[in-house]
Each structure stands twice: as C-alpha cells, then as structure tokens.
Short mmCIF file of the C-alpha atoms (twelve columns), coordinates in Angstrom:
data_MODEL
# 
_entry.id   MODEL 
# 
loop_
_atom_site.group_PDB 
_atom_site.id 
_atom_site.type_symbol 
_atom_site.label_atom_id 
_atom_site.label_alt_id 
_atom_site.label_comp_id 
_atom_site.label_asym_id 
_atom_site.label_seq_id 
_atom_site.Cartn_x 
_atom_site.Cartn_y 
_atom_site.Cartn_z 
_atom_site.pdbx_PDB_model_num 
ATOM 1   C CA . UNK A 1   17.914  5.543   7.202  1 
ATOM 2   C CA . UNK A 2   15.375  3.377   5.860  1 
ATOM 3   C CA . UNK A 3   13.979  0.583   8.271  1 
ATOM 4   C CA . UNK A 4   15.460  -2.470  7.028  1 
ATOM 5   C CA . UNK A 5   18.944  -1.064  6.908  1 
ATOM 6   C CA . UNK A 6   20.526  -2.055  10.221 1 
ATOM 7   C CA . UNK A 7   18.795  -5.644  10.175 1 
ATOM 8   C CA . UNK A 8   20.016  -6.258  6.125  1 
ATOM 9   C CA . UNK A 9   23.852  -6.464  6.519  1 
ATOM 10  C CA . UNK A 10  24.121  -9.491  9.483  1 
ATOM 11  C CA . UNK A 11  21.343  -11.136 7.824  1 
ATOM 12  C CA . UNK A 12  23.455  -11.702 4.403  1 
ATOM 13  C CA . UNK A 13  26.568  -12.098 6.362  1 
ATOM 14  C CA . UNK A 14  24.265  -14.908 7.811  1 
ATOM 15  C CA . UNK A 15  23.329  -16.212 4.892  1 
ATOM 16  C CA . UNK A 16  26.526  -15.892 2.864  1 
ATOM 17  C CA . UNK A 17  28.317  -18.118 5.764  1 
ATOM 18  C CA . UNK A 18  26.033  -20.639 5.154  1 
ATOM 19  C CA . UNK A 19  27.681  -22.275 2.191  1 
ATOM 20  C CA . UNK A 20  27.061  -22.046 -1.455 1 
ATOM 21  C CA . UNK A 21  23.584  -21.719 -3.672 1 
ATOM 22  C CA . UNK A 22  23.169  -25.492 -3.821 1 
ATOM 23  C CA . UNK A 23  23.366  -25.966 0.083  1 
ATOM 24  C CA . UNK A 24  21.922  -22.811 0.972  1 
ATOM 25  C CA . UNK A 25  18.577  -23.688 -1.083 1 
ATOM 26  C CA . UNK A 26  18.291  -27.511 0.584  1 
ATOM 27  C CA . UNK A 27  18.745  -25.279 4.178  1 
ATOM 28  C CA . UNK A 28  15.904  -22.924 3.438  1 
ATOM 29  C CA . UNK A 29  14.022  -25.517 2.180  1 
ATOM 30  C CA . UNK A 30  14.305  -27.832 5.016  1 
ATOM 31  C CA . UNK A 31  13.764  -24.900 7.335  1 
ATOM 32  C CA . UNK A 32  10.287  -24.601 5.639  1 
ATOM 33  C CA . UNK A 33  9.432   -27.921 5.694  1 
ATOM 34  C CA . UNK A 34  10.403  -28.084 9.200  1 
ATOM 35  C CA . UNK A 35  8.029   -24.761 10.104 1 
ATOM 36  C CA . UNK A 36  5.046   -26.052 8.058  1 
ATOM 37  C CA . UNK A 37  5.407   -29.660 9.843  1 
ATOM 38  C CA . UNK A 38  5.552   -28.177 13.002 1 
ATOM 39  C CA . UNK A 39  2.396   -26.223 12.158 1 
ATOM 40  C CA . UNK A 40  0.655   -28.963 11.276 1 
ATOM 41  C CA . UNK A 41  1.118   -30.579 13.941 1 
ATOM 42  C CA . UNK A 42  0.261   -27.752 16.560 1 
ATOM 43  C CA . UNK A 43  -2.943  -27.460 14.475 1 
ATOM 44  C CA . UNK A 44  -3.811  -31.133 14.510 1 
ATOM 45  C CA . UNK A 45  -3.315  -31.210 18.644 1 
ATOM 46  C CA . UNK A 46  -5.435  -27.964 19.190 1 
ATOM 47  C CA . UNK A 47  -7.997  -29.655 17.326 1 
ATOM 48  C CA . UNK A 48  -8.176  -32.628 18.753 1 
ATOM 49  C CA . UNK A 49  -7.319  -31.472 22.487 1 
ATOM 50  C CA . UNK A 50  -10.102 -29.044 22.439 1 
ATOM 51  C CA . UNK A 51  -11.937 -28.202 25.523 1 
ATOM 52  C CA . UNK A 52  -13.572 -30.970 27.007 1 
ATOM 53  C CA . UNK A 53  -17.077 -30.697 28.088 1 
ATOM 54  C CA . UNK A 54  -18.063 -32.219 31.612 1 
ATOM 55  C CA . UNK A 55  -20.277 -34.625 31.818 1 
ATOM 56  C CA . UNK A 56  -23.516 -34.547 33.952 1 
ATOM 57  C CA . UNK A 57  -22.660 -34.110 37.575 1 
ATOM 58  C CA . UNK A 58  -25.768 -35.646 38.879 1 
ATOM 59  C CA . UNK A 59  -29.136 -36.346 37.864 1 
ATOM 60  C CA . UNK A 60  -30.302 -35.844 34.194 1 
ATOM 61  C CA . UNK A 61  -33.365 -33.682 33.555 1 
ATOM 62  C CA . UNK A 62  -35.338 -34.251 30.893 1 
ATOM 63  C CA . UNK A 63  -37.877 -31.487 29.897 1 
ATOM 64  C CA . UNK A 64  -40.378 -31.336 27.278 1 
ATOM 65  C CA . UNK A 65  -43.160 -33.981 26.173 1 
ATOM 66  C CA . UNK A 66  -42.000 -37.652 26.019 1 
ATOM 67  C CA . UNK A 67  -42.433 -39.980 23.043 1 
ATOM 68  C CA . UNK A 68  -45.952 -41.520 23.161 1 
ATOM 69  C CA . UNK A 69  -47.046 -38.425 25.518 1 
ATOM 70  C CA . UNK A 70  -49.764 -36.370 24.660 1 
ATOM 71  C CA . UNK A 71  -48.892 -32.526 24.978 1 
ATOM 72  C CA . UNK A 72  -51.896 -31.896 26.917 1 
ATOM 73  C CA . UNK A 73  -50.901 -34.782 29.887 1 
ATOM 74  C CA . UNK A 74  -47.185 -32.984 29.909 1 
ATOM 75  C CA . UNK A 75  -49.135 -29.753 30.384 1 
ATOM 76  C CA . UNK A 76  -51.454 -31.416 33.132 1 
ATOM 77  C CA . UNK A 77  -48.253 -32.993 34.957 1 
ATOM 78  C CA . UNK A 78  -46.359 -30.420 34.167 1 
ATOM 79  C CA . UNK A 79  -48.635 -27.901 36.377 1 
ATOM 80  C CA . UNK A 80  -49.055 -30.710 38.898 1 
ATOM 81  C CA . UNK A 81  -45.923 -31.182 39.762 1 
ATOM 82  C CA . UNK A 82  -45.495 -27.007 39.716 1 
ATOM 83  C CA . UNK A 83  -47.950 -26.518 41.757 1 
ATOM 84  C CA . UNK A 84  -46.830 -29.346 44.355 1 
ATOM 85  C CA . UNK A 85  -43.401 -27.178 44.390 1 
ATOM 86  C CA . UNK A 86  -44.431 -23.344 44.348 1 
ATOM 87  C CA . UNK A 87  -45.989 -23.946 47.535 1 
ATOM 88  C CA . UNK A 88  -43.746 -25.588 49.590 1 
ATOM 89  C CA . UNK A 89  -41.148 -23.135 48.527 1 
ATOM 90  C CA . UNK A 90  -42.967 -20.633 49.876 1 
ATOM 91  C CA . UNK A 91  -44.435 -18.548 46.535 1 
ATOM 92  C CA . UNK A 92  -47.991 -18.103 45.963 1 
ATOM 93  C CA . UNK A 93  -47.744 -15.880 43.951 1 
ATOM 94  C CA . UNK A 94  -50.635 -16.178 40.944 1 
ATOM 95  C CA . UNK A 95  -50.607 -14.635 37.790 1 
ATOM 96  C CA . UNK A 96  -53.994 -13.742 35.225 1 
ATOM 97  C CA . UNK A 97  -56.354 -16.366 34.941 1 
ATOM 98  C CA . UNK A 98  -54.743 -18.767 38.048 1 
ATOM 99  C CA . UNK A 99  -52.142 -19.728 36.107 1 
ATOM 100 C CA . UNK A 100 -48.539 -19.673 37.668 1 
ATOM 101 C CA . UNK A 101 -46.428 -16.908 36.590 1 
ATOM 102 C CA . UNK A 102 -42.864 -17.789 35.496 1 
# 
C-alpha cells in the first residue's frame, strides 16, 4: 500500500464537492492568497515586535578615554581611582612591577 493511498480518495472527494474547474481554481487561489497574506503579516509583527532591550537601570558607566583626554591622564585617573577602591575592598593584592593585577 503505498503511503498516499488512504489520504488520496477523501481528498478528491473533497475537492470534487467543491464545484466545478472555474470555482474550484478561484477557491485554491484565494486559499493561497489568504496563506501568503497571513504570512506576511506574521513576518512583519515578529519583526517589528522583536525583543526589546531594557534600558539602563541606573547609573551609566562610561569607560575608556574621553574626547579632549589624553590617554596617559585616563591611565593616571584610571589607577587613582583603582587604587582608592582595591583597598577599601579589602585586596592588596600586587602584581609584577606594583601594578594592580586584574
């Protein structure tokens, strides 16, 4: 029994009861334009409902050198304002040279 054959016979019963060539075709053909609508339009919404990313729940940071800075003052207030952290915190830890290790 080949795979299609229990499925075939109610589906052109189906179809048969559906009228005549003319009608049939403007059916099908609605039915299609129908699917690829609704398609469309479940494409559109995903795309445009995408996942919405949350703003900033607090403070902004800002890291790197600001316009007009020189790289060696972020460097220099960069390690200033380490080293005013690292020990309150608690670490003293130092790595080569007396530099902070990360």
């Amino acid at each position: 029994m080949r795979p299609g054959a229990r499925m075939l016979p109610p589906l052109t019963r189906g179809l048969s009861r559906i009228g005549t060539a003319p009608s049939r075709m403007r059916i099908l053909t609605g039915l299609a334009v129908a699917s690829a609508t609704a398609l469309l339009i479940a494409v559109v919404w995903a795309a445009d409902h995408g996942p919405d990313a949350p703003g900033p729940a607090g403070d902004l940071v800002r890291v790197g050198v600001v316009e007009g800075q020189s790289v060696s003052g972020y460097l220099r207030s960069s390690r200033g304002e380490l080293a005013a952290l690292l020990p309150a915190s608690g670490s003293r830890s130092r790595g080569r040279r007396g530099r902070w290790s990360a």
